[in-house]
ChimeraX commands (.cxc) that place a marker at each C-alpha (Angstrom):
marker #1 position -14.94,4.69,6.51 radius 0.5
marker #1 position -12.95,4.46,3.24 radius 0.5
marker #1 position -10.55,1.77,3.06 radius 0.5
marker #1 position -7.17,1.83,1.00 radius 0.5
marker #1 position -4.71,-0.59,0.73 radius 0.5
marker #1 position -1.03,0.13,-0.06 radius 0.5
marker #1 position 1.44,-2.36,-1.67 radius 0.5
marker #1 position 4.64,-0.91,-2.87 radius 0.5
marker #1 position 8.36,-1.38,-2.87 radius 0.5
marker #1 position 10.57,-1.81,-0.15 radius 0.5
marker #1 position 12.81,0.68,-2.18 radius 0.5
marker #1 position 10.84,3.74,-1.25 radius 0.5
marker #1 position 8.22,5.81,-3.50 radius 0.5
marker #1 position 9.81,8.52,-5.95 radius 0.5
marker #1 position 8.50,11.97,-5.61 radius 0.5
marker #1 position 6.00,11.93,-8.22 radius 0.5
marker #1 position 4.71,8.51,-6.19 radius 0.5
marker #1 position 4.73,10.84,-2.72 radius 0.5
marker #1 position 2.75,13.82,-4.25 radius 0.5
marker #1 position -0.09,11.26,-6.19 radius 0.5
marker #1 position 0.16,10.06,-3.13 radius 0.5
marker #1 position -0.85,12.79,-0.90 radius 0.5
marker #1 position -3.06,13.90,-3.33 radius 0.5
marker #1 position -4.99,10.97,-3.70 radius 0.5
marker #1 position -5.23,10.72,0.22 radius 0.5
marker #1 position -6.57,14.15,0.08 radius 0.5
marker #1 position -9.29,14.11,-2.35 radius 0.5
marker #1 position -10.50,10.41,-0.30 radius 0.5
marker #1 position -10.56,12.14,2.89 radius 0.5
marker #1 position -12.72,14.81,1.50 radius 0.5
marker #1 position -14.82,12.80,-0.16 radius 0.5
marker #1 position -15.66,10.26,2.22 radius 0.5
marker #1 position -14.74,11.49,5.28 radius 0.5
marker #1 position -12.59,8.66,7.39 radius 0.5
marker #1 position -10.06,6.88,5.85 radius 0.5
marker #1 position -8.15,3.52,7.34 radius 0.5
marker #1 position -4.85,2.83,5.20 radius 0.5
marker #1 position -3.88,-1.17,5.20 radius 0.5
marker #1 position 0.20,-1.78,4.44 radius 0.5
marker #1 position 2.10,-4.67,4.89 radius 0.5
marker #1 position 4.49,-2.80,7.36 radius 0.5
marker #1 position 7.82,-2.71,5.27 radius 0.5
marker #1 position 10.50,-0.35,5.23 radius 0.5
marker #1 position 10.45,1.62,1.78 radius 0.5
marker #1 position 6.86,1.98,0.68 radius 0.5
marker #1 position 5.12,1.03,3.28 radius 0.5
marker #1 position 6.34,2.76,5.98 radius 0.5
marker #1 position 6.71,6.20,3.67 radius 0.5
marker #1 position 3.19,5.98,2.65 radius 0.5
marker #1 position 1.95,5.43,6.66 radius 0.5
marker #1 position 4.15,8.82,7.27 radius 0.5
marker #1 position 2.11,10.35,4.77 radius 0.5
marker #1 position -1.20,9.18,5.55 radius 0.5
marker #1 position -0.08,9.66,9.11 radius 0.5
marker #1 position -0.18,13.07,8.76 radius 0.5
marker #1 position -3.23,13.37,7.54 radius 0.5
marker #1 position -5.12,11.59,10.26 radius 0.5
marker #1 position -5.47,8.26,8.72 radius 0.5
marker #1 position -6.34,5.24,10.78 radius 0.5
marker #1 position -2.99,3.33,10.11 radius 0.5
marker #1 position -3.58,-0.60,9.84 radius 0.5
marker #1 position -0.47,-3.09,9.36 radius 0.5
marker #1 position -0.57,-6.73,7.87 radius 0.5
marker #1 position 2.82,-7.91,8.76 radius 0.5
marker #1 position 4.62,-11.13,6.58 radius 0.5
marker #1 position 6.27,-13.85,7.84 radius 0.5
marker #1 position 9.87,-14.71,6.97 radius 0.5
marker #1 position 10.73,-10.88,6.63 radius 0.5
marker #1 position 14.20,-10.60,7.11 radius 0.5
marker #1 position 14.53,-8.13,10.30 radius 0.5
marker #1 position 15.90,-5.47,8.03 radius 0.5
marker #1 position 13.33,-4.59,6.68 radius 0.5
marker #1 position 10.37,-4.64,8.79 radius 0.5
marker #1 position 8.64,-1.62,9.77 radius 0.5
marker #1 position 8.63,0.07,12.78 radius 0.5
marker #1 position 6.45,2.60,12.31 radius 0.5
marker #1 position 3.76,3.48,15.01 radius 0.5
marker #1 position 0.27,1.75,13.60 radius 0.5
marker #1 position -3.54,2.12,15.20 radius 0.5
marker #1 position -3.68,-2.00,14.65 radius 0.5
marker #1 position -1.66,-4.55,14.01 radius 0.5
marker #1 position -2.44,-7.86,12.44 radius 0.5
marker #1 position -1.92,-11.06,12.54 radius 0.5
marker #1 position 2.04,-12.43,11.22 radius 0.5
marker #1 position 1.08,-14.46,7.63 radius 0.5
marker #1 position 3.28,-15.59,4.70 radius 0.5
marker #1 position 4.01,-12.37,2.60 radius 0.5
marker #1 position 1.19,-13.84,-0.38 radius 0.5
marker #1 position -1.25,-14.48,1.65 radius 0.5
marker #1 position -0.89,-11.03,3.87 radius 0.5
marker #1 position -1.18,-9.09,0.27 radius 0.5
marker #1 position -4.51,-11.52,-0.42 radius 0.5
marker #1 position -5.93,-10.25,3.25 radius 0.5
marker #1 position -5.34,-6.79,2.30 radius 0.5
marker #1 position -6.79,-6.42,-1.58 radius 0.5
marker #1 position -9.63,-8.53,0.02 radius 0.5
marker #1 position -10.66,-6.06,2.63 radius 0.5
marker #1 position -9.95,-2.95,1.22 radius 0.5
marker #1 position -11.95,-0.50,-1.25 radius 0.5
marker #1 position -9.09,0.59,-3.14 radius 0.5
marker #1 position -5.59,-0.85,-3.43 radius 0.5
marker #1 position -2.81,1.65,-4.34 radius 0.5
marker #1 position 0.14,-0.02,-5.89 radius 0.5
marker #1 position 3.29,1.87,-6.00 radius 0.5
marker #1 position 6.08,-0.27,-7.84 radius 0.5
marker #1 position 9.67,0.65,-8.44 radius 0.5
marker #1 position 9.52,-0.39,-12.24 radius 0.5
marker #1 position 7.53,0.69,-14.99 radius 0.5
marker #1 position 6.68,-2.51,-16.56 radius 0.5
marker #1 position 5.10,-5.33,-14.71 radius 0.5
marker #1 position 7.51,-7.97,-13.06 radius 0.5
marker #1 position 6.80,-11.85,-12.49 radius 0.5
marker #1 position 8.78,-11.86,-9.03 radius 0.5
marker #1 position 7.65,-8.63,-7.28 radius 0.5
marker #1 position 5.12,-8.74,-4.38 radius 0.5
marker #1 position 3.73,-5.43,-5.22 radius 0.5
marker #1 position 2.63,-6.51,-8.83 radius 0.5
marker #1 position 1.65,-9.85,-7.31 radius 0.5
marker #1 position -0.91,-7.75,-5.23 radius 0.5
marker #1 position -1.87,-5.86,-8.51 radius 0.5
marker #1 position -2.56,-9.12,-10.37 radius 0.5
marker #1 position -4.86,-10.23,-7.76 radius 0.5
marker #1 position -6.36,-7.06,-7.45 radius 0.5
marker #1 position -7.47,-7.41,-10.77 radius 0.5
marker #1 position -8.67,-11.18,-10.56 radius 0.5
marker #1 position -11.16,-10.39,-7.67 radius 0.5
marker #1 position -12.42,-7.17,-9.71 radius 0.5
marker #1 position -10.69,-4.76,-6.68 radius 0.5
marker #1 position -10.30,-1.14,-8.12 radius 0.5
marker #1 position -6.57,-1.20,-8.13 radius 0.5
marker #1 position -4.45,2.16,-10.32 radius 0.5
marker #1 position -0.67,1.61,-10.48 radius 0.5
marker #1 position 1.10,4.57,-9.69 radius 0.5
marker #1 position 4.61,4.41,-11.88 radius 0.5
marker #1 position 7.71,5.58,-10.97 radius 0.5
marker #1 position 7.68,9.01,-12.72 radius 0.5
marker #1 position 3.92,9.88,-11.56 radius 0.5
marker #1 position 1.82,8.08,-14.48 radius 0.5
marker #1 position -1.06,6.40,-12.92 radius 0.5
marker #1 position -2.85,3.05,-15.09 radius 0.5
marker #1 position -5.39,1.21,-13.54 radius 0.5
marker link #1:1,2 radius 0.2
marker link #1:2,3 radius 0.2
marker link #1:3,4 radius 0.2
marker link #1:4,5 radius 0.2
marker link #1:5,6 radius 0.2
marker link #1:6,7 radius 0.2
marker link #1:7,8 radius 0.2
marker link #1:8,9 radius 0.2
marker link #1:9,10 radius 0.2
marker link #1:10,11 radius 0.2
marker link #1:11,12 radius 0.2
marker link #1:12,13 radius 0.2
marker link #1:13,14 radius 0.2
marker link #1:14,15 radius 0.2
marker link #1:15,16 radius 0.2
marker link #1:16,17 radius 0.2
marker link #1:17,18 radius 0.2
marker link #1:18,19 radius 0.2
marker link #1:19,20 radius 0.2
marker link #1:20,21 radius 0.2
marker link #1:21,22 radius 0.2
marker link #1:22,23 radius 0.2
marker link #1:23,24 radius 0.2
marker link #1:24,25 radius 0.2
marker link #1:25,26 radius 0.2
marker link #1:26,27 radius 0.2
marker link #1:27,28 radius 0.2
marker link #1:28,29 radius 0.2
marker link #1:29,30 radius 0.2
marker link #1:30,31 radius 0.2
marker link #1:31,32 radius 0.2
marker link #1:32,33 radius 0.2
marker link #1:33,34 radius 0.2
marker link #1:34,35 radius 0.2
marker link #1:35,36 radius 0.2
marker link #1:36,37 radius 0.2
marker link #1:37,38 radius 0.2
marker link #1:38,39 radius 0.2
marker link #1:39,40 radius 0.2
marker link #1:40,41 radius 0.2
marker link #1:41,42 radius 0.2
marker link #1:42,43 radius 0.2
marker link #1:43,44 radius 0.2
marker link #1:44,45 radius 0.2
marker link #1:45,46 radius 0.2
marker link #1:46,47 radius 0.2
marker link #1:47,48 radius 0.2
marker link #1:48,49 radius 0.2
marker link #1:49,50 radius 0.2
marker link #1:50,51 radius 0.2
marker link #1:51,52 radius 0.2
marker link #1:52,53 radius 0.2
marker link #1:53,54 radius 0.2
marker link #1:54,55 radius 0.2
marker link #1:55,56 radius 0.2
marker link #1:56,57 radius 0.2
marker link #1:57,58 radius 0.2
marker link #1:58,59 radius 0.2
marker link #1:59,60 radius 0.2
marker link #1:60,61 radius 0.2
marker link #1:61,62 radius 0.2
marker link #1:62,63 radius 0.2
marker link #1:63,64 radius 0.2
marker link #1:64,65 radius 0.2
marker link #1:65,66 radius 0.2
marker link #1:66,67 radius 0.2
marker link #1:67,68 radius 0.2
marker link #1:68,69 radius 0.2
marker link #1:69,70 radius 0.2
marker link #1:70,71 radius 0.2
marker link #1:71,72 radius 0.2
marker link #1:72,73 radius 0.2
marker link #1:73,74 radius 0.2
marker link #1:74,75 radius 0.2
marker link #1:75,76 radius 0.2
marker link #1:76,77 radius 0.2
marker link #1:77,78 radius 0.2
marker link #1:78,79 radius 0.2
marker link #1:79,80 radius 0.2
marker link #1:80,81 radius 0.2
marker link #1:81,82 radius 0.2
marker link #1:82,83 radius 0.2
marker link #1:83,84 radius 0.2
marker link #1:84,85 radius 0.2
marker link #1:85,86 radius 0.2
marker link #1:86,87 radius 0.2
marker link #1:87,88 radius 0.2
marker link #1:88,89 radius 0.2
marker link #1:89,90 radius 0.2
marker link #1:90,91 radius 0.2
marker link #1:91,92 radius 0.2
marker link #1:92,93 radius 0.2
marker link #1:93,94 radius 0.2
marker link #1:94,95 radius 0.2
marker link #1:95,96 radius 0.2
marker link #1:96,97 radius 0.2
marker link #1:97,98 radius 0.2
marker link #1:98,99 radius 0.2
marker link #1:99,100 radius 0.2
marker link #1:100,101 radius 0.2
marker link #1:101,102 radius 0.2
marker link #1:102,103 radius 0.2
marker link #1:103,104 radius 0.2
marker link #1:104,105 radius 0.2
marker link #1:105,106 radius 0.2
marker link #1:106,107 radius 0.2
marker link #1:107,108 radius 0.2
marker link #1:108,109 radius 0.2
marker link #1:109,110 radius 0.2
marker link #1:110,111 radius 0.2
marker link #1:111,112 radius 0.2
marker link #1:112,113 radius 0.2
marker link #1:113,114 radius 0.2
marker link #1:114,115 radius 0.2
marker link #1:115,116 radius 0.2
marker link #1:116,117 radius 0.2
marker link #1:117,118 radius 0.2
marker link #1:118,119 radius 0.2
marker link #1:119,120 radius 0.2
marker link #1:120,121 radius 0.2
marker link #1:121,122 radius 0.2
marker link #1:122,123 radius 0.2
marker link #1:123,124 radius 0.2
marker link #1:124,125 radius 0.2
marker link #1:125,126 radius 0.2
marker link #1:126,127 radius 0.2
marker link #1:127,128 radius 0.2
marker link #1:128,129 radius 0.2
marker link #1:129,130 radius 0.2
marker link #1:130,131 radius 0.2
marker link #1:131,132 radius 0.2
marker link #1:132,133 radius 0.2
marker link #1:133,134 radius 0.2
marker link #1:134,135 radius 0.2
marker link #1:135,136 radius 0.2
marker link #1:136,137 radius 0.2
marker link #1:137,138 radius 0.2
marker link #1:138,139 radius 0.2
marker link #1:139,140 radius 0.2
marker link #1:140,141 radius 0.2
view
């Protein structure tokens, strides 16, 4: 089983994010078969991308964060649920378990206070393939 990890914003994913998106999910499940998608189980990103993936018979596995305001917690249907951590350490659990991290952020340069290019960052530290899907479709890794 191929493992992916999703961070993104809790403003949604643009259309160009949705179709790499689908894509990307498409070419993995032909390639390797099974595919389990790790989110942290927010409204926006999160829960589109689980939709998505949903569809496509991908195991669906959420990290929820403590000290989410209600708002904007998922409530999405998941295959397994994890254990409640604080939101840095939740985005740690998932690059550090996954094959591939997917990181859809709602700006095109990278931000010092954003949890999505926190989990890019240490992506990169621990050597995690990681690409950065922009807002209008352009993917860096």
């Amino acid at each position: 089983m191929f493992l992916v990890g999703i961070t993104a914003s809790r403003y949604g994913l643009t259309s160009a994010q949705r179709t790499y998106l689908r894509a990307r999910l498409t070419g993995l499940i032909t390639e390797h078969g099974q595919v389990e998608l790790h989110q942290g189980w927010c409204v926006g990103g999160d829960e589109e991308a689980c939709n998505i993936a949903g569809t496509m018979g991908v195991r669906l596995v959420a990290h929820p964060a403590s000290g989410v305001a209600e708002r904007w917690m998922s409530t999405v249907l998941v295959d397994e649920i994890r254990p409640v951590k604080p939101p840095l350490t939740r985005n740690h659990d998932i690059v550090d378990e996954i094959d591939l991290l997917l990181a859809f952020p709602n700006e095109a340069t990278e931000q010092v206070r954003s949890g999505t290019w926190a989990a890019v960052r240490y992506a990169r530290l621990v050597k995690r393939p990681c690409e950065v899907v922009l807002p209008d479709g352009t993917v860096t890794s």
